[in-house]
Each structure stands twice: as C-alpha cells, then as structure tokens.
C-alpha positions in Angstrom: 19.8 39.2 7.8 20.4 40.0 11.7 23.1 38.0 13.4 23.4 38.1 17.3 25.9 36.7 19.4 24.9 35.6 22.9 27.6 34.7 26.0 25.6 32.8 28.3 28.5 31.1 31.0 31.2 31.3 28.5 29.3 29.7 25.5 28.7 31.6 22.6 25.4 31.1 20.7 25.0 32.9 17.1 21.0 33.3 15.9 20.6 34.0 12.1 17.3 35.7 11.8 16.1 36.5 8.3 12.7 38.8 8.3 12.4 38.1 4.6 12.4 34.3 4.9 9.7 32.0 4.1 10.2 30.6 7.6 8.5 32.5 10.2 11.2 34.2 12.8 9.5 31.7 15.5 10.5 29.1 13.6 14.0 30.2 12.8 14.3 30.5 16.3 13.4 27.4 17.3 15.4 25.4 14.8 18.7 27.0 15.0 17.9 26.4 19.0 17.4 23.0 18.6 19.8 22.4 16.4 22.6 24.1 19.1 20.8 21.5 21.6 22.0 18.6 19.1 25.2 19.4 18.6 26.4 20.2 21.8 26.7 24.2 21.4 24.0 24.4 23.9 24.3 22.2 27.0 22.2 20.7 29.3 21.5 23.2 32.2 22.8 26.1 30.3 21.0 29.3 30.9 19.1 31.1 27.4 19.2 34.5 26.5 16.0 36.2 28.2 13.2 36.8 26.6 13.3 41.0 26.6 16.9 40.3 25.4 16.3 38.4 22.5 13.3 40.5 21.4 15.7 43.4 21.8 18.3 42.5 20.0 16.5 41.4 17.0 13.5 43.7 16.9 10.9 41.2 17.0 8.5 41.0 19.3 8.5 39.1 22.6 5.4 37.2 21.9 7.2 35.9 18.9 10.1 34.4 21.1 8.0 33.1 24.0 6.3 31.1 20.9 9.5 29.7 19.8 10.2 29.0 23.6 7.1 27.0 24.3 7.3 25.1 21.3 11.1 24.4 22.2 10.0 23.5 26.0 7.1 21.4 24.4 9.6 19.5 22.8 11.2 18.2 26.0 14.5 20.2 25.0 14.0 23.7 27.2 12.8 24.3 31.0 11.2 27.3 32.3 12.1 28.3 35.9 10.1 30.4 38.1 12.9 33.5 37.9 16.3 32.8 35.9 14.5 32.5 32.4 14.8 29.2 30.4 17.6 26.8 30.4 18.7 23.8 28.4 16.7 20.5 29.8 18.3 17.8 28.0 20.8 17.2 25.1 19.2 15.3 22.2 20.9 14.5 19.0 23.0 12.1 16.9 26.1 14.0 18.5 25.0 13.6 21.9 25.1 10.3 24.3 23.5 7.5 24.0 20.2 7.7 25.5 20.5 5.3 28.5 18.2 2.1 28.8 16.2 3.2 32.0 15.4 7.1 30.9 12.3 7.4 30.0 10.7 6.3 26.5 10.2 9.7 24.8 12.9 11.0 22.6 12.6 10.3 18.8 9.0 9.0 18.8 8.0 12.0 21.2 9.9 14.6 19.1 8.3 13.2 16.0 4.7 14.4 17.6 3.4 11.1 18.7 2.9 9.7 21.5 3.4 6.0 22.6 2.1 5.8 26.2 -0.7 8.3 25.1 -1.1 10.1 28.2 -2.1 13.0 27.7 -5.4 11.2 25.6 -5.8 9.0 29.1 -5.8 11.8 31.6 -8.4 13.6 29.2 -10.8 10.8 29.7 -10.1 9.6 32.9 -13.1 11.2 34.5 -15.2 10.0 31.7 -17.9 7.1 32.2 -15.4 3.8 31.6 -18.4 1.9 30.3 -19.9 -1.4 31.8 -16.5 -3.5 32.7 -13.6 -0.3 33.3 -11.2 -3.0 32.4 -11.9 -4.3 29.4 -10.2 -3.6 26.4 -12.6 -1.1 24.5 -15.2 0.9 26.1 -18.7 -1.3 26.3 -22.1 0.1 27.2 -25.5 -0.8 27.7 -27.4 -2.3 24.4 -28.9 1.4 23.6 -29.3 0.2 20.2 -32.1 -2.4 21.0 -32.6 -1.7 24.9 -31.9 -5.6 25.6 -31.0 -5.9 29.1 -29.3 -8.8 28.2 -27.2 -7.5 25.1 -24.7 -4.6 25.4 -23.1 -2.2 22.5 -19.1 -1.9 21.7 -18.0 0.4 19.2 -14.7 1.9 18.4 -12.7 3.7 15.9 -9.2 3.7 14.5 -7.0 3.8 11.3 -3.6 3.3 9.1 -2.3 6.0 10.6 1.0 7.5 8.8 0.9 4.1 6.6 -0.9 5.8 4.4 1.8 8.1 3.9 3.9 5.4 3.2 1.8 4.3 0.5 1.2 7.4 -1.1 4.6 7.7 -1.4 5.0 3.9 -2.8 2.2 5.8 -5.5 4.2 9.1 -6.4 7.0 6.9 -7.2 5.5 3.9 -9.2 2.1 4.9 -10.1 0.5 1.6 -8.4 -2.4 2.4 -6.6 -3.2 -1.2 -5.9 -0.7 -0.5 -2.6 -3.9 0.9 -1.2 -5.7 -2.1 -1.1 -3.3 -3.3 2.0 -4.3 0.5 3.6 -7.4 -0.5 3.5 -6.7 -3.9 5.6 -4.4 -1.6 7.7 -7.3 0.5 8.7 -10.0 -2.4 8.8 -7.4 -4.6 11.6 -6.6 -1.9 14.3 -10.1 -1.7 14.7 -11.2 -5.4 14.3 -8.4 -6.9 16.2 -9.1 -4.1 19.5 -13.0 -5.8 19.3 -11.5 -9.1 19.3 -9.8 -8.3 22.3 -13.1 -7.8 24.2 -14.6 -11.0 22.6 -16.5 -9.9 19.9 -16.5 -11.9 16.2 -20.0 -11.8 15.4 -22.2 -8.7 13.8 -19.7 -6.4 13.0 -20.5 -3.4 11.5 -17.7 -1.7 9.8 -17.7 2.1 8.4 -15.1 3.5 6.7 -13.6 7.3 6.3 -11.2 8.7 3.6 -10.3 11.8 3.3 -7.6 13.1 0.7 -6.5 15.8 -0.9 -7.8 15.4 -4.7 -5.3 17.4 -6.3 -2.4 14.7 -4.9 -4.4 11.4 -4.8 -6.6 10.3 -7.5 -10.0 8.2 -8.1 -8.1 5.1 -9.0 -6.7 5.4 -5.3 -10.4 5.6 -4.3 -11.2 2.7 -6.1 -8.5 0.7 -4.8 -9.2 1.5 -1.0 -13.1 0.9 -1.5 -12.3 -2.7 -3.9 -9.8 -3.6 -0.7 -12.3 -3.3 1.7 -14.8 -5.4 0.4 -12.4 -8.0 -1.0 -10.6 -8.1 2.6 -13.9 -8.0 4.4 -14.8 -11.1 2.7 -12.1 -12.9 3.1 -12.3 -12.4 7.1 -16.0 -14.0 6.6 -14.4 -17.1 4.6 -12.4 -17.8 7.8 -15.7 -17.6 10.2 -15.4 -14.0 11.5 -19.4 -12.0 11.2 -17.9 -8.6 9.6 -20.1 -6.8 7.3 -20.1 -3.2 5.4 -22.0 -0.5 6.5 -20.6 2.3 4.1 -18.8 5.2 4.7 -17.4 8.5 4.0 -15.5 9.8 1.0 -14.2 13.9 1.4 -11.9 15.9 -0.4 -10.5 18.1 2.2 -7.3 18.9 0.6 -6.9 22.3 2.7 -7.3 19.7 5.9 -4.7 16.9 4.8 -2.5 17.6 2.1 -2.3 13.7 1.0 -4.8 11.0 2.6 -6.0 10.1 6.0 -7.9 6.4 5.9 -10.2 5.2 9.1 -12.9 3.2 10.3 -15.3 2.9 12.8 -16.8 -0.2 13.7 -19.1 -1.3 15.9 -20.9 -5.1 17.4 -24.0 -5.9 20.0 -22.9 -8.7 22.3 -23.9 -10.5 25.1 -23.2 -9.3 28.0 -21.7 -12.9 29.3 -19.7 -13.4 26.2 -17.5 -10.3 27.4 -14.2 -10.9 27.7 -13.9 -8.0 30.7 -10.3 -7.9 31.8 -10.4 -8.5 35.0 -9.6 -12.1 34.0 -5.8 -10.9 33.7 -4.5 -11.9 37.1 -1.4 -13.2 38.5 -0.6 -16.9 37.7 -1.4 -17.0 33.7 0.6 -18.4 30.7 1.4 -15.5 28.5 1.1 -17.0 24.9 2.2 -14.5 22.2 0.8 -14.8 18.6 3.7 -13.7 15.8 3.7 -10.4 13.8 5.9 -11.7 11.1 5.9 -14.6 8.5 2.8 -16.2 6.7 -0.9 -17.1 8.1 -2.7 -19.7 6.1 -5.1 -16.3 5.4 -2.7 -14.2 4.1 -1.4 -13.6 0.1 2.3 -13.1 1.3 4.8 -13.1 3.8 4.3 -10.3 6.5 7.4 -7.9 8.3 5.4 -8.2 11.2 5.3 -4.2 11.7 1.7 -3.8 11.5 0.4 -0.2 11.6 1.8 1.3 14.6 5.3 3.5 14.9 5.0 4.2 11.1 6.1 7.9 11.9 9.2 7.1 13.0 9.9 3.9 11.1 9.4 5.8 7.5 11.5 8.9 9.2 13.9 6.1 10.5 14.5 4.1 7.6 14.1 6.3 4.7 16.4 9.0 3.0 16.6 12.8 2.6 15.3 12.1 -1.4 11.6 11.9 0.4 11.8 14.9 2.4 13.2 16.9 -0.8 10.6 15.5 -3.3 7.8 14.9 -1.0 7.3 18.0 1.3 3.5 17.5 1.8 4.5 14.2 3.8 5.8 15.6 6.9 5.0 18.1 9.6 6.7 21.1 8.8 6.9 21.9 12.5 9.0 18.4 13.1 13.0 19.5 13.5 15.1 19.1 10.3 17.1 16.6 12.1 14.3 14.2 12.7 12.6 14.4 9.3 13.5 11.4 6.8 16.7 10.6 8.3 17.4 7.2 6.9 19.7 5.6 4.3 17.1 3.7 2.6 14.6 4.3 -0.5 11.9 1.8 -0.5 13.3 -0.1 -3.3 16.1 -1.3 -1.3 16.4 -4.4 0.0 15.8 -4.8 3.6 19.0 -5.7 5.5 18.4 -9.7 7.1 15.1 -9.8 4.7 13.9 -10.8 1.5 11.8 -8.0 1.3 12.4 -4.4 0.1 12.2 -1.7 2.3 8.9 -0.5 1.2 7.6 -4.1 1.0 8.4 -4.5 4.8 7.2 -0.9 5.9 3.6 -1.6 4.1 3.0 -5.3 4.7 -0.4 -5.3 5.7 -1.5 -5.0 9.0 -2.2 -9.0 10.0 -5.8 -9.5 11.7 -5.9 -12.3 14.7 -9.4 -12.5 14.1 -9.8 -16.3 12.5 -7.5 -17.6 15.3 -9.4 -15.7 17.9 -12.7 -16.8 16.5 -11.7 -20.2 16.4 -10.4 -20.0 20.2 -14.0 -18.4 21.0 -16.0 -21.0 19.3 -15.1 -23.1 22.5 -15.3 -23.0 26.1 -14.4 -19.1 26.5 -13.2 -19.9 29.9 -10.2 -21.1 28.4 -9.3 -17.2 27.9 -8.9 -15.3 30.4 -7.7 -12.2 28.7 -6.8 -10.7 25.3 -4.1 -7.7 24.4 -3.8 -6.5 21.1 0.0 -4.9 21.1 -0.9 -1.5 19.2 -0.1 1.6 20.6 2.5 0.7 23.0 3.9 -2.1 22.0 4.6 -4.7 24.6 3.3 -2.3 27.5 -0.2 -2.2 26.5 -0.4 -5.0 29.2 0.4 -2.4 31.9 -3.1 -1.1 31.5 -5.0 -4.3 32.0 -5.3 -6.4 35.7 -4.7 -5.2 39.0 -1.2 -5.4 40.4 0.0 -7.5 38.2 3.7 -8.4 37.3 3.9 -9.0 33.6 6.9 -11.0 33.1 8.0 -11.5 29.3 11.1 -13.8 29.2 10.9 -16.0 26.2 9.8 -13.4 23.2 9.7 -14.6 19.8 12.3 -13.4 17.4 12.6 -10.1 16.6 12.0 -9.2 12.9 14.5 -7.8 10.6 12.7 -5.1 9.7 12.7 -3.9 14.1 16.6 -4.8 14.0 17.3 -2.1 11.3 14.9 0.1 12.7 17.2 0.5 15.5 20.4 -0.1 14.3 20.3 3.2 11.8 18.7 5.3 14.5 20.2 4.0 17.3 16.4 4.1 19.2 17.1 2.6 23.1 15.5 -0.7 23.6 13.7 0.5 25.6 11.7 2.8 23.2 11.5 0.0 20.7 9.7 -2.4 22.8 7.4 0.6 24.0 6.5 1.8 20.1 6.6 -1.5 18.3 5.0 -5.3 18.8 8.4 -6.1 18.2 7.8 -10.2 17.3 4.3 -10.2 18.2 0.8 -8.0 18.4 -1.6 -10.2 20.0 -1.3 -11.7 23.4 -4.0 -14.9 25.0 -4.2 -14.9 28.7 -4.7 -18.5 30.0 -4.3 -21.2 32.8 -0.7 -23.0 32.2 -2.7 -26.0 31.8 -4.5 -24.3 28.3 -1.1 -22.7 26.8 -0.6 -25.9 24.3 -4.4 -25.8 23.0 -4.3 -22.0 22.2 -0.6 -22.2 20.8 -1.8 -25.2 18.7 -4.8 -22.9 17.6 -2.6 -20.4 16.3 -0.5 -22.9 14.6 -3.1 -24.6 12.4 -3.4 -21.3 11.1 0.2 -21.0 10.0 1.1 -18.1 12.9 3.7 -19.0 14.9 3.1 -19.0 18.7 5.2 -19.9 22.4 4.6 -19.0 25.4 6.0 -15.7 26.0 6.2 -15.5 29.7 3.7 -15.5 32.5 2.1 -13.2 35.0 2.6 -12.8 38.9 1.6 -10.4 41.8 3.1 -7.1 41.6 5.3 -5.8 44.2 3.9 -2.3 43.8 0.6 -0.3 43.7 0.2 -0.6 40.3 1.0 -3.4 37.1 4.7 -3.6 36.2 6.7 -5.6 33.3 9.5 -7.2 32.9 10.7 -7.3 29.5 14.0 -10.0 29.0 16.4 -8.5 26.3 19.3 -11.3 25.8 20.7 -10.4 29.3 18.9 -7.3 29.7 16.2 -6.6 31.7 13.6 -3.6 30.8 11.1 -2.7 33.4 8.5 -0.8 32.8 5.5 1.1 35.5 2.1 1.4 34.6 -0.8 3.6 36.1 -1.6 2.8 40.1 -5.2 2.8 38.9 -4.8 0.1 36.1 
C-alpha cells in the first residue's frame, strides 16, 4: 500500500494507492478524488497535485493519472487550465450546499452517465439531413419504401431503458418473470407515443430487440417479454390504434450486457398532409397536459405516472445499498460509490403518500396516449396544432419545438408521490426534476383556446385526467424559453436559438 500526503494551499490530501487491488490505480485515483470533492477536503478552486508529481510519488505512470484526471474533469468535478495544472471545478456531495435552483441541470443525473438535455447526441446530428418538416417530432422522409410522391416514411427507435434493470432485479428477488410483460409495454410506448406525436396511428410496424445475458436471465423471461408484446399490441388495436408485429431479434450477448437491454424499432407510411409538422406550435395556444399517473379506461391497474425515463437515477435514488451489494452486474462500475444505490428503500416497501410499493411504482408500465390521440385524429386534425411526448427531458422537451416561443406552464397537474420522494431522499433541485421527469404529465396537445374543452374531454372519456396546463406566447429572446410555475417559484429554462 503507498500513502502520499499532498499540501496544496494549506489542505492536506492523503491518496491510498494499492498496486495489488482489484481496482485499477486509475480508478483508485479517481474515487478517493472524488470522494475529497464530496466531503469538502477538496474545495472548489483548489489547485491538484501535478501530474509529474503524482506519477512521482507513486511510481505509476503519468498516462495512468491523466486517465483518472479526464475521467474526474469528465465528470464536471475537475478543470484543466492552460498552465497551473488541474483544480477543483465544483463541490458535489451530500456534505456540500444545496445545489441552487438556477445552476444548471446536471449534477446527479449527469454523474450517473446520462444525459437529460442530450446534447452532445444533438450537436452530433445537427448537420445531418432533418428530414421533410426539421420541426416535427421524429425525423420523416420521402415514401422510399413505395416511391409515392404523395406518401412519406417515419421510422424511429427506442426502449425501456434502465427499467429493465429494475425488473430484473424485481426477478432475482421473487422469481416472477411475468414483471417483464410491463418491459415489454415500456419498450413498445416510447416508441409508439414519439410516432403519435407526428400524427401517425395507422400501419405501424413494430420490431423488437432483446438482448440478455443467458447465464442471468432465463427463457421464461423471453417468453414473457415476447407473450407481452403481442398481448399489449393487441390491446392498442382494440382501442382503434393500426399497430402490428413485424418480429424481431433475440441475442445472447452476455459479454455485451451483463443482464438485459429490451428495444424496438418501429416504423409507419403516412400521408404527407396528415403530418403533424411542428411548426403549428406558435404563440397564442392552450397548453393541455394529459396525466402520467392514475388509471386509463385501457389500463389493468393504477399507474405512478413515471413512465420509462430517469430510471437511472430513480432506482439509484430510491433504493438501498442491499442492491448494490447483491446485485453488482446492475450498475456501472465506473459510476462513484457515492451515487450508486443510495436510497432507503427495497422495492417491497411501501411508497411514502402511495398505495403502491416501491417497486410497484418504479415499474408501472410505461402509459401509451395512443387511443386518446387516435380518437383526437379521427376528427378535424386542425384542431391540433402540435403534439410533445414529455420523454427525455421532461417538461423541456417543448423548448425544441416552434420558433421563439414562450412556453408558459402555470397550472401543472399534481405531482405524483412517487416524484415527491424522489426528491425528498436525494434532495435533487427542482429544477433537475422537472428537466428528467414528466413530473404529472408525458403528453402535451397544442390547440386554439377555443378547442382546449373538446381535447380535455377526449382525454377524460378515457379515464386520464387532463387541464389546461398553461399556454404559449412570443419569446422575448432568439430562441424558445419556459416558464415552469413551482407553488411560488418560478423555473426558467433556454432552449437552442435554432429550435
């Protein structure tokens, strides 16, 4: 074991490196680093040993500990400068201050390895064909399938995400595979409900991906994802929406995933004047949101209301260190110690404010708007002028819709439990929460004010509650803002110039 002490401005920092861990020496660096970050031993500004220094000292080589230093500046928790080495960029941790309400939206979900704004995937396509109408909500092209002139193609894919993990976990503890059957909705919606958002509910083509590692997840999983997917598919026909099988995938990659990863691609021909386009989103609409949580008329139970985004930091959030000791293969092993199954909960607890469990309300599956938007485009599709489906992002997917538009959001629906503990036990800003999760409601309808009754009744009939969640003006700025009212609080939030 090699110990150094390091006296950088009258703070001493002690490194424990071990050469004969299983942790890499990279990895010890970075952890005890962070770790110094979190607790205040480090503090923001503070200069780091150099590089040569630390290499030095420990005998290790200097490529090792500029690895440990990217990762740690990757992180949002280091800074380089162009001569006086690295220093201390910001001070993250449960012993640190509160993160304040207008500081940017990255900490937990960032440090967790996802990304809610998902930048860096929109500056890698932003010189990349946007398709027939740039605004719409999913990229739409010519019909290349049949050549119609008049028809054009929309395809797109998605999946459950870290929900999966959530229900493999639900499996190692219980046996019940049948939790997979909601997966399989999980994976079916995000894709279904992004269509819907461009006006497609007829001739859907759906193809579906799993891949799992064999050893950990058996065939009766398989069976229950494949069973789901039919069963759900057909019950999305029963309420009027054209969704049909196409097959799919089934790989055992278990040196690529060491549980399960489930997906779906899907794809539609339209057209080309039923296109809901997005440039409809303008100033002087009704925003009408349609709730996450409760029962539709379609659904076998009651529903959180968290859908299938934010999973990575809810299970990390809400659930206790007994996962992360048992379950190893369920985490990033690159994700600080500190950030990794955090929670007081096991997922047979009962939710706080809920009659649900924990795990119940974590894996409630995914709800799909698709029967209410169906209904709403069996009429006059004038009456929408635009539809948002509030995945990744939460209630600032909007910003990336219109042109200089104010989204103002000043009568939301109630907040779920299952959000309210979320952020009570990890003391996430607001302001995060409404940027990772729908927080009361995933699907927004753009309309005249004189339309808002008609499409909130629409949603009613179908059990789903529904209000008019605020409205939309002209934006002060070069690009779409929002407004988000809080009880008192105000959150504003910028989108792109070029949305």
């Amino acid at each position: 074991m090699l110990r150094a002490l390091y006296y950088e401005r009258d703070t001493v920092l002690e490194l424990k490196i071990d050469p004969q861990a299983k942790v890499p020496v990279y990895r010890q660096i970075i952890d005890q680093t962070h770790f110094a970050i979190n607790t205040g031993a480090l503090e923001p500004g503070q200069r780091l040993p150099s590089l040569r220094s630390l290499s030095g000292r420990h005998g290790i080589a200097v490529n090792t500990v500029v690895k440990a230093f990217k990762a740690l500046e990757a992180r949002q928790l280091i800074s380089a400068g162009p001569r006086s080495g690295y220093h201390v960029q910001a001070s993250k941790g449960a012993r640190s201050p509160a993160p304040k309400e207008d500081q940017p939206a990255a900490s937990r979900y960032a440090a967790r390895g996802v990304s809610a704004t998902k930048q860096e995937v929109h500056a890698a396509i932003a010189a990349l064909d946007r398709g027939l109408y740039p605004g719409a909500f999913c990229k739409i092209t010519e019909d290349y399938l049949t050549g119609d002139p008049d028809l054009c193609n929309v395809i797109h894919a998605d999946g459950s995400g870290s929900k999966s993990v959530l229900a493999y976990l639900h499996y190692r503890e219980t046996g019940d595979a049948s939790v997979f059957r909601g997966i399989a909705q999980d994976s079916i919606v995000m894709n279904l409900d992004d269509l819907l958002c461009v006006g497609a509910t007829r001739r859907i083509l759906l193809s579906s991906t799993i891949n799992r590692n064999a050893k950990r997840v058996g065939a009766e999983v398989l069976g229950q994802l494949i069973s789901g997917t039919d069963a759900f598919l057909a019950r999305l026909r029963e309420q009027g929406v054209d969704i049909h099988s196409g097959g799919g995938e089934t790989a055992d990659v278990g040196d690529l995933t060491p549980t399960l990863v489930v997906d779906s691609c899907t794809a539609a021909v339209m057209r080309k004047s039923d296109v809901i386009t997005g440039d409809g989103i303008r100033p002087g609409l009704s925003i009408v949101g349609l709730a996450s949580g409760g029962q539709a008329s379609y659904e076998e139970r009651e529903n959180s209301g968290i859908g299938s985004n934010g999973l990575t930091s809810a299970r990390h959030d809400l659930l206790s260190a007994h996962y992360r000791k048992k379950y190893p293969e369920t985490f990033d092993p690159q994700i600080a110690p500190d950030l990794v199954y955090t929670g007081p909960f096991r997922m047979s607890d009962r939710l706080p404010g809920s009659k649900m469990s924990v795990g119940e309300a974590l894996l409630s599956p995914t709800r799909s708007y698709a029967p209410v938007i169906a209904a709403l485009l069996a009429e006059p599709r004038q009456q929408i002028k635009g539809l948002v489906h509030c995945s990744g992002g939460g209630q600032t997917k909007c910003l990336f819709f219109g042109r200089k538009v104010h989204f103002v959001k000043d009568s939301m629906l109630p907040i779920p439990a299952v959000f309210k503990v979320i952020q009570k036990v990890s003391g996430t800003p607001w302001k995060e929460m409404y940027q990772v999760y729908n927080m009361g409601h995933r699907m927004e309808a753009y309309c005249l004010p004189r339309d808002t009754r008609h499409v909130i009744a629409t949603a009613r009939r179908f059990g789903i509650a529904a209000q008019q969640i605020g409205h939309t003006e002209k934006s002060s700025g070069p690009g779409n803002r929002l407004t988000v009212s809080h009880g008192a609080r105000r959150l504003s939030y910028v989108g792109p110039e070029s949305a």
